[in-house]
VOGU-3710 file (C-alpha; in Angstrom, 3 decimals, decimal comma):
1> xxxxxxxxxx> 0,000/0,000/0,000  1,544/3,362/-0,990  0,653/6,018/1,653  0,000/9,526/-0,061  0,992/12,815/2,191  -1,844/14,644/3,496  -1,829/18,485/5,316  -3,475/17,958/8,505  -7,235/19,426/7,770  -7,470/22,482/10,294
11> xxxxxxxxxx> -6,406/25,384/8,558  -5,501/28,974/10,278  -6,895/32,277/9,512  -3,928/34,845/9,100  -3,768/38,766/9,205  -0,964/40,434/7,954  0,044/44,644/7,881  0,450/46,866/5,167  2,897/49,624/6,323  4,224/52,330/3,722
21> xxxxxxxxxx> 6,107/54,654/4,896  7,831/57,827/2,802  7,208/56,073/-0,427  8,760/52,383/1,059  6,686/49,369/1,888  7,272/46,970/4,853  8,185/43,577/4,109  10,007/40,271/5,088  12,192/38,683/3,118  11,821/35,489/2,776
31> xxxxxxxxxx> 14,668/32,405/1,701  13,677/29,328/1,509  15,008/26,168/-0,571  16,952/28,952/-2,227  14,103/30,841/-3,437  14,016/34,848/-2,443  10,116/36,467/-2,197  9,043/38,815/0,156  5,558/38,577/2,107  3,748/41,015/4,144
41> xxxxxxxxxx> 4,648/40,730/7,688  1,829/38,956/9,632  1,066/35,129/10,517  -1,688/33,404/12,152  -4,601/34,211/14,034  -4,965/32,942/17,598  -8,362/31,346/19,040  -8,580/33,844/20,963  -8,061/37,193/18,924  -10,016/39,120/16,193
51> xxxxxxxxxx> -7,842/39,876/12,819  -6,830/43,000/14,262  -5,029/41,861/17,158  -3,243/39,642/15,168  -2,342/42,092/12,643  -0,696/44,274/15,799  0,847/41,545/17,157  2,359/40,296/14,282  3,835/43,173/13,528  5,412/43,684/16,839
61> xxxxxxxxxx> 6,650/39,632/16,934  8,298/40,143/13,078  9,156/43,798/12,954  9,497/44,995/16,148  7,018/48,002/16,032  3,826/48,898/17,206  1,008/50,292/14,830  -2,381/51,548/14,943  -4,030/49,222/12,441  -6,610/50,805/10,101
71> xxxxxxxxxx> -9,020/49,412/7,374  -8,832/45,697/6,273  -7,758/46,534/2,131  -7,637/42,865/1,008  -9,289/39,617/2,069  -7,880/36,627/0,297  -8,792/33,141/0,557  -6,002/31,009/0,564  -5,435/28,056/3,019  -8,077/29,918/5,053
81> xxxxxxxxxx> -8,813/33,580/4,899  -5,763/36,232/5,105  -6,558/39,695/6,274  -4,248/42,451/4,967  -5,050/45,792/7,052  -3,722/49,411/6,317  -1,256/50,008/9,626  0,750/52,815/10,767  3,849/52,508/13,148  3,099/54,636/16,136
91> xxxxxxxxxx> 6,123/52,946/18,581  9,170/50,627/18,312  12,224/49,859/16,516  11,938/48,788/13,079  13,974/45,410/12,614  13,733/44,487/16,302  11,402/41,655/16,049  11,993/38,785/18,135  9,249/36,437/17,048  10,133/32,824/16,765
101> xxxxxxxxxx> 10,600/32,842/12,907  13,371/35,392/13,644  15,024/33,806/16,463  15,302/29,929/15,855  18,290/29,048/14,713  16,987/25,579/13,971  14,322/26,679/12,121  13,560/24,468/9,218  11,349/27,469/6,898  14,153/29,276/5,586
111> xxxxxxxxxx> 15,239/33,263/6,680  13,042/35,999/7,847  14,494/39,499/7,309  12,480/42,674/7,876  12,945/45,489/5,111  11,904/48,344/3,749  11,248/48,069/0,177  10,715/51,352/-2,160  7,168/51,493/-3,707  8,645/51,809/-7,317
121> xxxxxxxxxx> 10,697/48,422/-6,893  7,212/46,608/-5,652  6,313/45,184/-9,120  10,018/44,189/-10,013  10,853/41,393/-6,835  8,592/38,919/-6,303  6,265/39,679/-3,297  3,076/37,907/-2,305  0,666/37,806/-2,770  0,671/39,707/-5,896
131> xxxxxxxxxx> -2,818/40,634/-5,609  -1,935/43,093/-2,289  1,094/44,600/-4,518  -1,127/45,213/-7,281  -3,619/46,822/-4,832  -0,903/49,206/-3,149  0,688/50,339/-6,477  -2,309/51,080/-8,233  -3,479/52,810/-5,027  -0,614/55,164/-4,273
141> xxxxxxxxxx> -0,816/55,803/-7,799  -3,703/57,593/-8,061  -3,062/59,511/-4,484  -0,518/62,585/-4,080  0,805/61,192/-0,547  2,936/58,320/-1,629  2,094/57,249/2,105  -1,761/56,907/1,516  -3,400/53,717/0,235  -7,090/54,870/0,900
//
């Protein structure tokens, strides 16, 4: 009998933060099996907290910073639902995360490296998912504040 892997069946909600910042996005950068992307900084949602939370305290655990998180801009379904929210930093030190994916050393999922990527360089690198990029860049487009997304 040939035994087929399976993903175990309870999938996680995630929220994730959008931060720009004087024309430069937030991100982690991400290598794994020698493959460089970048994702919004964020993970999963605990039993116990709404999307927001999440989205604050993920971006304390990966970037170090606090933010005031504003409107949920994107809602994709993927392996559950992820929540991408507008944010803006209001305390911390940028790059002084200390959430698990930043600290294990024997971490098996590749590097996690908090950066600030410029707004024009967004639809060059490989960030996902692409449907969030596509939303910021045609946002800021049409806005004179390179930091507004609304």
């Amino acid at each position: 009998m040939i035994w087929k892997k399976w993903r175990c069946p309870f999938i996680r909600n995630r929220s994730a933060v959008v931060i720009v910042q004087n024309g430069r996005v937030a991100l982690m950068k991400r290598v794994r099996n020698n493959e460089v992307y970048y994702v919004f900084p964020g993970g999963g949602i605990e039993p116990s907290e709404t999307p927001e939370e999440a989205a604050k305290r993920e971006a304390f655990e990966e970037l170090g910073v606090l933010v005031k998180v504003g409107q949920c801009m994107s809602e994709i379904e993927y392996e559950g639902i992820q929540y991408f929210f507008e944010a803006d930093i209001t305390g911390g030190i940028f790059g002084a995360g200390q959430g698990e994916e930043l600290t294990d050393v024997n971490d098996t999922r590749g590097t996690y490296l908090p950066v600030w990527i410029d707004m024009t360089a967004l639809t060059t690198i490989d960030v996902r998912p692409r449907e969030v990029t596509v939303k910021i860049t045609s946002n800021s487009a049409s806005k004179k504040n390179p930091n507004q997304l609304r």
